[in-house]
SERO-4910 file (N, C-alpha, C, O; in steps of 0.05 Angstrom, whole numbers):
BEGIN
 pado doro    nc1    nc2    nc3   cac1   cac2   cac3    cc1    cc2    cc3    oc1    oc2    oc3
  Unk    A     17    -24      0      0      0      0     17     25      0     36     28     15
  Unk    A      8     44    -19     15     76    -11     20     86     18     38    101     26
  Unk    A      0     75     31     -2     91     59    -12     62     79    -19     38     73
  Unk    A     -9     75    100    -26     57    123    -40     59    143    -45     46    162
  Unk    A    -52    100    127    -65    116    140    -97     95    147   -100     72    139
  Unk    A   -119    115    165   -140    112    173   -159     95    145   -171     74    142
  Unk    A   -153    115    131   -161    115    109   -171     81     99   -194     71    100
  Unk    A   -149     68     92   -158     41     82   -147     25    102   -146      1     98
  Unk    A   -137     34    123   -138      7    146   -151     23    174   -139     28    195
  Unk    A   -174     28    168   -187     40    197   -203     22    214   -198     -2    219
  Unk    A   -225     40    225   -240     18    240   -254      0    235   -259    -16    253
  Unk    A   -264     -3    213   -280    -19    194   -269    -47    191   -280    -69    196
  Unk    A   -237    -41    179   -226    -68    171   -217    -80    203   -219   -104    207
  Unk    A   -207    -63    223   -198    -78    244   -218    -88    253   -217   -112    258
  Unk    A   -240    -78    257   -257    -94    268   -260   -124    261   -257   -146    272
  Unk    A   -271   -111    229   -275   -152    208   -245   -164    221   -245   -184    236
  Unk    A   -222   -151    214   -205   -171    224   -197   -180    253   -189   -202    257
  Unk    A   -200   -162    272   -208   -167    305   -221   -199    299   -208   -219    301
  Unk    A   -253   -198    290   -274   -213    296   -270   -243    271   -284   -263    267
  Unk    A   -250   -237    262   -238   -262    245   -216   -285    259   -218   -310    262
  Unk    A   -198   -265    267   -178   -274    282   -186   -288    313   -208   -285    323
  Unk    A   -165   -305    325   -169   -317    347   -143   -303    358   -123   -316    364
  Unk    A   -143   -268    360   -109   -247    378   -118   -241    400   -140   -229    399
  Unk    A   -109   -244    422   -112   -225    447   -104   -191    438    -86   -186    422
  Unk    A   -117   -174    449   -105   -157    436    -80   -147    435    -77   -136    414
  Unk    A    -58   -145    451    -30   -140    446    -15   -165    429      9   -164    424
  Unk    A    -33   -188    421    -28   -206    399    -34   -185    369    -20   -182    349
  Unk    A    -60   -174    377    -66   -162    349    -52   -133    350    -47   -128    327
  Unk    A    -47   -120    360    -24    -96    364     -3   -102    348      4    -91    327
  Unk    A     10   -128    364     37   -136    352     31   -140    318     42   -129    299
  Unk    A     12   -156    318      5   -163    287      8   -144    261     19   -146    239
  Unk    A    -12   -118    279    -12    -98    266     13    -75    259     16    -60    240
  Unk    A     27    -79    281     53    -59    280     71    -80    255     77    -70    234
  Unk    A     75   -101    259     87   -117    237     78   -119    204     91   -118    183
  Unk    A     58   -121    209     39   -119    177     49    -81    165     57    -74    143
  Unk    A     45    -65    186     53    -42    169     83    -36    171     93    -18    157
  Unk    A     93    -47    182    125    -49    175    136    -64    149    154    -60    133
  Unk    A    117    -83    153    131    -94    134    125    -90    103    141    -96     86
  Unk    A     96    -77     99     87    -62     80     97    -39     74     92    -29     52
  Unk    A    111    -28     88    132     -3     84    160    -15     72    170     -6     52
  Unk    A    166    -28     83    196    -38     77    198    -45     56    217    -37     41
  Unk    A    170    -70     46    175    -89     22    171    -51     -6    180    -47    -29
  Unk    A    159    -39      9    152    -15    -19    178      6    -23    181     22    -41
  Unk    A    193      0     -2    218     20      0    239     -2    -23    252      1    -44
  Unk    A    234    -21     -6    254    -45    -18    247    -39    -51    266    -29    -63
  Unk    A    234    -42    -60    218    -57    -89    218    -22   -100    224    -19   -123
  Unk    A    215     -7    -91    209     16   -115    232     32   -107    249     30   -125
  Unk    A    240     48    -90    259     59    -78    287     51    -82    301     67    -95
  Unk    A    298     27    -71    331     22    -66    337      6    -86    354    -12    -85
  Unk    A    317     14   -114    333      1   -132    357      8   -150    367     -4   -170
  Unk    A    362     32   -136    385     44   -137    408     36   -112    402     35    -88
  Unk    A    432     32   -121    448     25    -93    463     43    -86    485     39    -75
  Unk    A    452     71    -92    469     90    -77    457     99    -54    469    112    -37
  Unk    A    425     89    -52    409     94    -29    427     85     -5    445     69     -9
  Unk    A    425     94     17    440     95     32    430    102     63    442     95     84
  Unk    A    404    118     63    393    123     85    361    127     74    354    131     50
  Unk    A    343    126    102    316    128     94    301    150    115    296    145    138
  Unk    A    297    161    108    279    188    125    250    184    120    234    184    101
  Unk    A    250    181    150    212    182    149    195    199    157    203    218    170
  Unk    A    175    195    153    155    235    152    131    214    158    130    190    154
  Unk    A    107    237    172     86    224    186     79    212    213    100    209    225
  Unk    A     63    205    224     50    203    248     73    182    264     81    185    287
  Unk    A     82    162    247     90    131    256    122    140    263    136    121    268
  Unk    A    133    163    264    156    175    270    148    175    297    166    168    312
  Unk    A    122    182    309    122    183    341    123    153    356    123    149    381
  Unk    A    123    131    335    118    103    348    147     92    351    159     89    329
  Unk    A    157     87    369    181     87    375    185     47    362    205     35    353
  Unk    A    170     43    364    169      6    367    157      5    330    163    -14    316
  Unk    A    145     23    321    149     23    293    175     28    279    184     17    258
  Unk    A    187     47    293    212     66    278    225     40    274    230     27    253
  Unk    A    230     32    306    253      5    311    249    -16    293    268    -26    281
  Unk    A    230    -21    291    223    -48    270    225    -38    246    236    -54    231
  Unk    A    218    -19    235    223    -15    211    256     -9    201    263    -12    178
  Unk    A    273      0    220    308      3    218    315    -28    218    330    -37    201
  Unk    A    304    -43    237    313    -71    231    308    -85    208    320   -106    202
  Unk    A    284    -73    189    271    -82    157    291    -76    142    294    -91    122
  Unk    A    305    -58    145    320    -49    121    356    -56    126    367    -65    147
  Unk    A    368    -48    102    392    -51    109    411    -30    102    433    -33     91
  Unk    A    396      1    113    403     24    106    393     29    137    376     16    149
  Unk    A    416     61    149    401     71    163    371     89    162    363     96    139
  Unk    A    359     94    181    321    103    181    333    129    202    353    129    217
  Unk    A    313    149    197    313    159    210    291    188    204    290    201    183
  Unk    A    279    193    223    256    214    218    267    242    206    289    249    215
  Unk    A    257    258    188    256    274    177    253    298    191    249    320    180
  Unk    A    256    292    222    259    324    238    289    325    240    300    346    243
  Unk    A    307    296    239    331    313    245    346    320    224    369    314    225
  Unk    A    334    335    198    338    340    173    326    378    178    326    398    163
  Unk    A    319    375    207    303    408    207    265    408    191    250    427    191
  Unk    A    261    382    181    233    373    173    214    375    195    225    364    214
  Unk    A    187    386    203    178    370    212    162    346    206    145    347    189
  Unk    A    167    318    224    157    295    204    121    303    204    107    290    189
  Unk    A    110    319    218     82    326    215     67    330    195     46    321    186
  Unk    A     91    350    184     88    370    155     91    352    128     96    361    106
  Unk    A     88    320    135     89    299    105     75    323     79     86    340     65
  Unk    A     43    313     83     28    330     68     36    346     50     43    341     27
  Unk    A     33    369     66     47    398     60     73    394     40     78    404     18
  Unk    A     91    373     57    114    386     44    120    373     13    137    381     -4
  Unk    A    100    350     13    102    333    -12     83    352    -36     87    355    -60
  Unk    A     67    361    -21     50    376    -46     70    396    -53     74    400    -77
  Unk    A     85    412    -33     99    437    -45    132    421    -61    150    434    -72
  Unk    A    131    394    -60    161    386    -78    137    390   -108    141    405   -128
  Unk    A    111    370   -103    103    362   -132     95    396   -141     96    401   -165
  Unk    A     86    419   -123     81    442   -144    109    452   -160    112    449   -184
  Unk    A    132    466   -137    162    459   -153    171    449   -173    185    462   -187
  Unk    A    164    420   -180    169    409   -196    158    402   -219    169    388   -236
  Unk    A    123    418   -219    107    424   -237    122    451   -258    132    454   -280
  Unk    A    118    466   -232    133    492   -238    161    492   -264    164    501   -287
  Unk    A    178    474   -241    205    466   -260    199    453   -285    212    459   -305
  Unk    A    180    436   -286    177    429   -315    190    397   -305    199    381   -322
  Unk    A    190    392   -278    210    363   -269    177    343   -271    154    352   -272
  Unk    A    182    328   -272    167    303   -275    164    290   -244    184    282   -232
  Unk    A    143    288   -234    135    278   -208    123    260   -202    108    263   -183
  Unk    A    124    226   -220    113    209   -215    138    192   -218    159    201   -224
  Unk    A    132    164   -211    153    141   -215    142    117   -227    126    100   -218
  Unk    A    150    117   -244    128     93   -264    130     69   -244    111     58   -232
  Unk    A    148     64   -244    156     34   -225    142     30   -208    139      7   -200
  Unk    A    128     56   -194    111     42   -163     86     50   -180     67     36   -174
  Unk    A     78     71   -201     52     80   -204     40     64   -222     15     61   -221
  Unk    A     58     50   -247     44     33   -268     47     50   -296     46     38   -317
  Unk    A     50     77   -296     47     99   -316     76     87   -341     97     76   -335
  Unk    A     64     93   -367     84     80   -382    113    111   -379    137    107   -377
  Unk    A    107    124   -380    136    143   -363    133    163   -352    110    172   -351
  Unk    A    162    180   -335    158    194   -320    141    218   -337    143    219   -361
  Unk    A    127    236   -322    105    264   -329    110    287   -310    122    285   -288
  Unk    A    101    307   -319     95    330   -304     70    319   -287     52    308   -299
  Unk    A     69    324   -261     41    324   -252     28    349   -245     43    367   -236
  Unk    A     -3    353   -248    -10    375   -244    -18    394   -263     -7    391   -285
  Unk    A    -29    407   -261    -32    437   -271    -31    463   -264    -49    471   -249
  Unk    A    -10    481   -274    -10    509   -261    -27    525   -280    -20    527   -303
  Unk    A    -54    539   -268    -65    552   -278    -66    585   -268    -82    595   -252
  Unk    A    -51    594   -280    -57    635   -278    -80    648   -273    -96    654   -291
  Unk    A    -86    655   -249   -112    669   -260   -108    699   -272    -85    706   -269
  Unk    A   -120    715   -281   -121    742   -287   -126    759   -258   -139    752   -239
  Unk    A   -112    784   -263   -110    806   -241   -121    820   -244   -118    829   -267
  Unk    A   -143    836   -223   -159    855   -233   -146    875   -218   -130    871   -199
  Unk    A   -155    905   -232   -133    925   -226   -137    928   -194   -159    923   -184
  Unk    A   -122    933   -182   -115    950   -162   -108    933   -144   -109    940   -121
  Unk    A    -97    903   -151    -86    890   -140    -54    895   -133    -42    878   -119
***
């Protein structure tokens, strides 16, 4: 997955899978901290470090405050991890700061997709910058 936000693993699916499973719950905790670790890793692994100059991995978003995520996910890989505040980021500001690389790079005329993880037959501009008109006395 893209993400492992609320979004497509919220309360809905834990529940069905709570009421599927035979986990105590710090069985299903553990479960869950592992499943999104490892769904991170295998997508870092597979689209990301298929370059071998990769060398370190900075992370942005909520799971920077999970100390027992961070850890497990530095043990997934075979690069150092490390959150995106001690870069002067804050890891809060994912969002924000990804929309302001892809406007930049609209802007630049740089191409902001990766065929390899998206499926797209090649890299593109994403986006559209549209001008509006200025009315006087602006």
């Amino acid at each position: 997955p893209k993400s492992t936000g609320r979004e497509e693993f919220g309360t809905e699916y834990l529940t069905e899978l709570f009421n599927r499973m035979e986990l105590t719950g710090d069985d299903m905790l553990a479960t869950l901290a592992a499943f999104t670790v490892t769904a991170i890793a295998d997508g870092i692994q597979r689209y990301a470090m298929t370059d071998t100059s990769v060398s370190e991995v900075w992370v942005s978003g909520g799971g920077v405050h999970n100390q027992h995520l961070m850890n497990l996910l530095a043990s997934s890989l075979p690069v150092a991890v490390a959150p995106v505040d001690a870069l002067g980021v804050p890891a809060d500001a994912k969002e924000a700061l990804s929309f302001a690389v892809l406007a930049n790079e609209a802007l630049m005329g740089g191409t902001g997709n990766l065929p390899s993880a998206t499926g797209a037959q090649h890299p593109v501009v994403l986006g559209k910058i549209a001008i509006g008109s200025r009315t006087e006395g602006e």
